[in-house]
C-alpha atoms as one frame of an Amber mdcrd trajectory, in Angstrom:
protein
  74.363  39.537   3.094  77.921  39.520   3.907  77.526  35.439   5.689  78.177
  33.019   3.365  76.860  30.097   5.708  72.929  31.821   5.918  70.186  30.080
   4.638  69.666  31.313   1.171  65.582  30.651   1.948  65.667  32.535   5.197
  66.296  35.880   5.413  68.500  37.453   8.043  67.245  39.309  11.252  68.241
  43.245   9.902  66.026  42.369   7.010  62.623  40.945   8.562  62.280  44.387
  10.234  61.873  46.954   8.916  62.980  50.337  10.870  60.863  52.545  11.734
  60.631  55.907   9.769  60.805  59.176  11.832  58.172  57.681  14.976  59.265
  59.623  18.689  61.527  57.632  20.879  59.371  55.257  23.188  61.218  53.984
  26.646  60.205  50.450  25.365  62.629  48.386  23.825  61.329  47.333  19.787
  60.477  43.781  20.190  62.372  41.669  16.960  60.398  38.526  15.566  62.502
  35.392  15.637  63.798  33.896  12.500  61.693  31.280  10.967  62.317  27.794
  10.454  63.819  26.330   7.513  61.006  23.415   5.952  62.818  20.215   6.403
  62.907  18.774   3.016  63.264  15.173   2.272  65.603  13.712  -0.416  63.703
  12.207  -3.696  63.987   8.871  -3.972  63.654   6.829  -7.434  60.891   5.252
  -7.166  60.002   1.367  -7.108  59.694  -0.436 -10.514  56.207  -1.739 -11.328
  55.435  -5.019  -9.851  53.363  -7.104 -12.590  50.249  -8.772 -10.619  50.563
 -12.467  -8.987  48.906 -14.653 -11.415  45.977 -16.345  -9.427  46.676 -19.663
  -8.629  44.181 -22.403  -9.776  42.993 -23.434  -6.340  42.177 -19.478  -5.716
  40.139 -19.539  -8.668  38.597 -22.558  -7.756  37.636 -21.826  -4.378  36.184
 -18.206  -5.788  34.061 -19.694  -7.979  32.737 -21.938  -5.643  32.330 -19.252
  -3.691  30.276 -17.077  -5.851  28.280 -20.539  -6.636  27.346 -20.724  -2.913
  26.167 -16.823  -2.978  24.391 -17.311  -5.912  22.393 -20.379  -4.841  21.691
 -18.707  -1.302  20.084 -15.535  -3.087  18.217 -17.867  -5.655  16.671 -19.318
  -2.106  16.026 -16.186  -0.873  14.100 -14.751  -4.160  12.386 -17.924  -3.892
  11.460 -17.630  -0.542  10.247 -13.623  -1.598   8.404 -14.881  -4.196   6.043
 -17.026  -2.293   5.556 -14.744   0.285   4.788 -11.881  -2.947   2.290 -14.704
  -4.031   0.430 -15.272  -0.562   0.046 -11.404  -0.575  -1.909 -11.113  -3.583
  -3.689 -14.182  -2.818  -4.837 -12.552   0.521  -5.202  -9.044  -1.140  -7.508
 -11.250  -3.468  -9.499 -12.396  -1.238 -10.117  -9.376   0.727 -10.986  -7.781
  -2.229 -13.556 -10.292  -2.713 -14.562 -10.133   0.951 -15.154  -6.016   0.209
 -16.935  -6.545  -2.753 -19.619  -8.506  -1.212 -19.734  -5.953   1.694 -20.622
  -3.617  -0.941 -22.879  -5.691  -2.755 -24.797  -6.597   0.186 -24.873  -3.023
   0.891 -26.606  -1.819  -2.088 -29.177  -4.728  -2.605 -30.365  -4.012   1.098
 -30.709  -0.233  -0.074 -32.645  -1.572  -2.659 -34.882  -4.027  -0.828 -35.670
  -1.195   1.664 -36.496   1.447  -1.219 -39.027  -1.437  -2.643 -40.141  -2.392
   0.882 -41.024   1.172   1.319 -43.611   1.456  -1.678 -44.944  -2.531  -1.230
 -45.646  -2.623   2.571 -47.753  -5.616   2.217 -44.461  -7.550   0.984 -41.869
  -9.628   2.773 -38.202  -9.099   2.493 -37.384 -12.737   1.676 -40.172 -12.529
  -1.492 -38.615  -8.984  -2.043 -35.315 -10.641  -2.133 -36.074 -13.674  -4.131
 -37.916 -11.815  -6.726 -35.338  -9.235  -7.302 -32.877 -12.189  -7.547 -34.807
 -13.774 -10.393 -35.408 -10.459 -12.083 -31.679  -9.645 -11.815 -31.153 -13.732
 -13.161 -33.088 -12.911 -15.553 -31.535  -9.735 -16.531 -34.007  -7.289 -16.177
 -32.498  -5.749 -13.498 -29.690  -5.035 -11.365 -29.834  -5.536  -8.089 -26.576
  -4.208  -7.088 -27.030  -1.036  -8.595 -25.091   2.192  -7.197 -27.810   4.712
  -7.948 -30.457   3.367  -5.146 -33.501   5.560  -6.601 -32.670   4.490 -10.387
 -32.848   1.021  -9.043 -35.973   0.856  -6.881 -37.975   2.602  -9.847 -36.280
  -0.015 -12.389 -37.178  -3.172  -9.296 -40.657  -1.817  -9.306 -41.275  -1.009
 -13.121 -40.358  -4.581 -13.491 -42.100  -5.971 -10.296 -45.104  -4.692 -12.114
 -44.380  -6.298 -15.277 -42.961  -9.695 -14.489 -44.707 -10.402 -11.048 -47.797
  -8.543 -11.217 -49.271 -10.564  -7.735 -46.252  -9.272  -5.646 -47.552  -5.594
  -6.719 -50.527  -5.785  -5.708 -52.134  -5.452  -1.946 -53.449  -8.944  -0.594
 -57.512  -9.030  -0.646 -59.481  -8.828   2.695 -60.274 -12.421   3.278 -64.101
 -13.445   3.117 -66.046 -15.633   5.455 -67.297 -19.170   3.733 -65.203 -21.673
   1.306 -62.921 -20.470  -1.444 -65.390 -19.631  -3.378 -66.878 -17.632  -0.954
 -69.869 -19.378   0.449 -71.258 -18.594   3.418 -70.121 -20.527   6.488 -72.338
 -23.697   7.185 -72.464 -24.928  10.404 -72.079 -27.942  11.019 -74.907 -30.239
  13.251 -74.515 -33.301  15.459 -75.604 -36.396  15.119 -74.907 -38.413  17.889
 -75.504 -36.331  20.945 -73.708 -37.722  24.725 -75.760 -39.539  27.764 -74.421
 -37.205  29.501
């Protein structure tokens, strides 16, 4: 290190190779790896003194809160406007709901009127129908019962009790008057020239 003017960070060219220890003599010349570059390095500067913030003016402020009144009132129309539409939904949800429930209901009285149909043939489904109505009125049944079989034995248990002529079989109808008189024929009087 006999050069004063070298780059005390980079090392000279002798030093970055090594030589080599006791290899034959090749006919190739040793390649040498160039020096490397020095970083550039950048002088420190001091640096700035702190700036204290720009009060806001009272126009800025103004106009800011304005403009956060504006935001505020377009959101308040918006949840508004959410808020209806929230309301029509369980309205209509409502209403379906309803709609369902009938379905259901009408579902399971027909199951019912069928299972009572089946043990009083002689019966029409309207006086099925309006005498399970006034049985389930009068709360001795109910007609839109989910266990079918629990209901038609219930319907007919109180069929039997409460409307004893719907239970039983109509009676052959006999010849004559009501009381049951034998047919009287009936003679003219005034018999035709011709």
């Amino acid at each position: 290190m006999s050069d004063t003017n070298a780059d005390p960070v980079t090392p000279s060219a002798d030093l970055q190779t090594p030589a080599p220890a006791a290899e034959p003599a090749k006919s190739e010349p040793a390649k040498v790896a160039p020096p490397a570059e020095a970083p550039k390095t950048t002088p420190v500067s001091e640096p700035a003194p702190a700036r204290e913030p720009k009060a806001p003016t009272q126009d800025a402020v103004v106009e800011a809160l304005k403009s956060l009144q504006r935001d505020n009132a377009g959101l308040e129309a918006k949840l508004n406007q959410v808020q209806k539409r929230a309301e029509a939904a369980e309205r209509e949800a409502a209403r379906f709901k309803d709609e369902i429930e009938g379905y259901v209901r009408k579902g399971r009285e027909d199951a019912i009127v069928t299972g009572v149909r089946a043990k009083l043939p002689h019966a029409s489904d309207l006086t099925i129908r309006g005498t399970l109505v006034a049985l389930h009125e009068g709360k001795h049944i109910d007609r839109f019962a989910e266990k079918t079989d629990e209901a038609v034995t219930a319907a007919l248990e109180a069929i039997g009790k409460h409307a004893p002529d719907l239970a039983k079989p109509p009676q052959p109808s006999r010849p004559g008057g009501p009381a049951g008189s034998p047919a009287q024929q009936v003679r003219r009087t005034h018999r035709s020239p011709f």
